[in-house]
N, C-alpha and C positions, 0 to 999 in steps of 0.2 A: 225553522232552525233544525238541523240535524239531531240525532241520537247524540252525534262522536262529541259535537261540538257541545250540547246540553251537560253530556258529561265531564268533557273537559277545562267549562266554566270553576265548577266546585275545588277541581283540583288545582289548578290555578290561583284559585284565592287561596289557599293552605297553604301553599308554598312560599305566595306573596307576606301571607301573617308569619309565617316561622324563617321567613329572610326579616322582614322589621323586629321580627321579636329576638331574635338573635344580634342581631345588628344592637340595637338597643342595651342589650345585656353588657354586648364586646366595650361598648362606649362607657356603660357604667362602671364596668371592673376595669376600667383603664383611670378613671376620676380617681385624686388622691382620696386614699382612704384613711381617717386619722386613728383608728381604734388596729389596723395592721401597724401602725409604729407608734405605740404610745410613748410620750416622754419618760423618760430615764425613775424610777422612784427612788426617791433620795431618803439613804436610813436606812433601809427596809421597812420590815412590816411594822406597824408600831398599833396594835390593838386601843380604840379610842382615841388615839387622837385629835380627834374628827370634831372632839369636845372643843379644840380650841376655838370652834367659831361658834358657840352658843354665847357670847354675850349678848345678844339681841340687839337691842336697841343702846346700850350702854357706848356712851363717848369713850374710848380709849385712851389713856395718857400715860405716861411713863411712872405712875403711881399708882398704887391700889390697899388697901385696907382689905382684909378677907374677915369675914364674917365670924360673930363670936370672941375678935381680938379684945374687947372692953371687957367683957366675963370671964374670961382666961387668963392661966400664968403656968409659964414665964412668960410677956411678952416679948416679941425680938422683930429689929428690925433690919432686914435683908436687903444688900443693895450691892450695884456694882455696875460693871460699863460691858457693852456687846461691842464686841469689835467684827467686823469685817475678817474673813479668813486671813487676810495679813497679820491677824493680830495686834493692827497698830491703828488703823482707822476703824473711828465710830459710825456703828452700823444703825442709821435710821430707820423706821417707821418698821421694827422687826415683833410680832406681838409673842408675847410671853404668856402660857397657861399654866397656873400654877393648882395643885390641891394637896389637901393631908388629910390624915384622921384629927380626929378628935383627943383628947386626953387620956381617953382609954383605950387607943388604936382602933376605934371603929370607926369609917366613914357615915356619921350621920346623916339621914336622911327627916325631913316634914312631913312627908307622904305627898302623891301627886304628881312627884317628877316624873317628866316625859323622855328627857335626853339622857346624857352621861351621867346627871346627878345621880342616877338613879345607884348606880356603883364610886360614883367618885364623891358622890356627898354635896351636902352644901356647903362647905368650907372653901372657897377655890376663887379664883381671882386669872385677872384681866390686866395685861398692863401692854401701852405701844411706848418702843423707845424713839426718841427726841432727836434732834440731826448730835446733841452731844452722847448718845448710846446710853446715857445713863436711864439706870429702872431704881424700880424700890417697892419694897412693899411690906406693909406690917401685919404680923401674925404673932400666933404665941405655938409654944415646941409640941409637936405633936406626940402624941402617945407611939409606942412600939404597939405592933400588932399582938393581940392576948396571947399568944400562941410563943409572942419573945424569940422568933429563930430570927429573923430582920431588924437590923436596926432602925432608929426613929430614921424617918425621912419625908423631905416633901417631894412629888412629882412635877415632872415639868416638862413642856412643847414646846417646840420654837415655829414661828411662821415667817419666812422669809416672802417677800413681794413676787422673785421671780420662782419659787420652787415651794414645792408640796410641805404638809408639816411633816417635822420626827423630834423623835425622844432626844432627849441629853440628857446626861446623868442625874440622878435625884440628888438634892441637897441634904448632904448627911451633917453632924456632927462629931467634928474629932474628938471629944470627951464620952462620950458615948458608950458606957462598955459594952454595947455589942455591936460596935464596930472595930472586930476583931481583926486583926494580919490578915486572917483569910479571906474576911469580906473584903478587906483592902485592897488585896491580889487580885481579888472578880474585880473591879472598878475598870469599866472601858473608857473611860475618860472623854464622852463624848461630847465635846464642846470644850472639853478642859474638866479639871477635878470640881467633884462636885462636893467634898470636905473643907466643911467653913469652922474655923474658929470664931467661939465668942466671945466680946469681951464687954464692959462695960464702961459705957461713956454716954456722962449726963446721964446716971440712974438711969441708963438704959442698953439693954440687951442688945447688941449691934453686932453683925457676921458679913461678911463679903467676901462676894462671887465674881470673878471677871467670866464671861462667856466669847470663845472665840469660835465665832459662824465656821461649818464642815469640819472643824478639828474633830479628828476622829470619825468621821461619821460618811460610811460606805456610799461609793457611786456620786460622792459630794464633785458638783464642776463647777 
């Protein structure tokens, strides 16, 4: 075999590899790529949310009891129907993440928590609505935070089947004095108002919420 041709083996395969390895590249940057058009995020950013799927192994139903409701007072029980962005149809199998402080407005903790608890406490609860929308769930009125510039409220997620979670309004209290005009006036009303009047029926502290799926709530399709 000649010099020319000895030499010209080597170059040959380098060309051969940087034609397959380009070729190969062109094919792959032509495959859809899913993380170049991520779906739409619905809400925007909502720190924590992410909580709503720590119930573990806990069956979901359209009910829940949140923790500490037997040794607390007032108790009250919160209910009401999710509708479908029409506002008129019951929105199935939509799960609900609820939490609050404690009595004193501190988010209690056991020690140990690994996830959300660790900031949202152990008071919090788990509920999936039913093909009739309706939810419910019994607690007792949270404390204002120590500090007193927020009025009481409870937090809340919503998780729809075909879209990511986000916030909607926290459950405030109209009697409340410090839910003043001006807290009033911030209120984005997202899902609908989130100020429950209480009343009592059957010795018992009772407020209702209707929730209507994207009202309010940015980038909602």
């Amino acid at each position: 075999m000649s010099k020319k041709l000895t030499l010209l083996i080597p170059i040959l395969t380098i060309i051969s590899f940087v034609f397959i390895a380009c070729e190969g590249q062109e094919k792959a940057s032509s495959a859809p790529n899913k993380s170049s058009s991520p779906n739409k995020i619905v809400g925007g950013g909502c720190e924590g949310c992410e909580a709503i799927y720590e119930y573990g192994d806990k069956v979901l139903i359209n009910v829940d009891t949140l923790p500490d409701y037997n040794e607390q007072n007032p108790k009250i029980k919160i209910t009401g129907i999710v509708y479908q962005n029409d506002g008129k149809t019951p929105a199935e199998n939509v799960i609900l993440y609820i939490y609050h402080t404690n009595s004193e407005g501190i988010y209690p903790t056991k020690g140990g928590e690994k996830g959300w608890d660790r900031r949202h406490g152990y008071i919090r609860g788990w509920i999936k609505t039913g093909k009739d929308g309706k939810y419910s769930f019994y607690t007792f009125r949270p404390g204002a935070y120590p500090e007193r510039k927020w009025p009481e409220h409870i937090h809340a997620t919503i998780k729809e089947a075909d879209k990511n979670e986000y916030y909607i309004d926290e459950f405030v209290f109209d009697d409340d004095p410090l839910l003043t005009a001006s807290e009033r006036s911030k209120a984005l009303n997202r899902c609908g108002s989130g100020i429950m009047r209480l009343r009592e029926v059957n010795s018992e502290l009772l407020a209702e919420r209707d929730i209507i799926l994207g009202l309010n709530i940015p980038d909602y399709q």
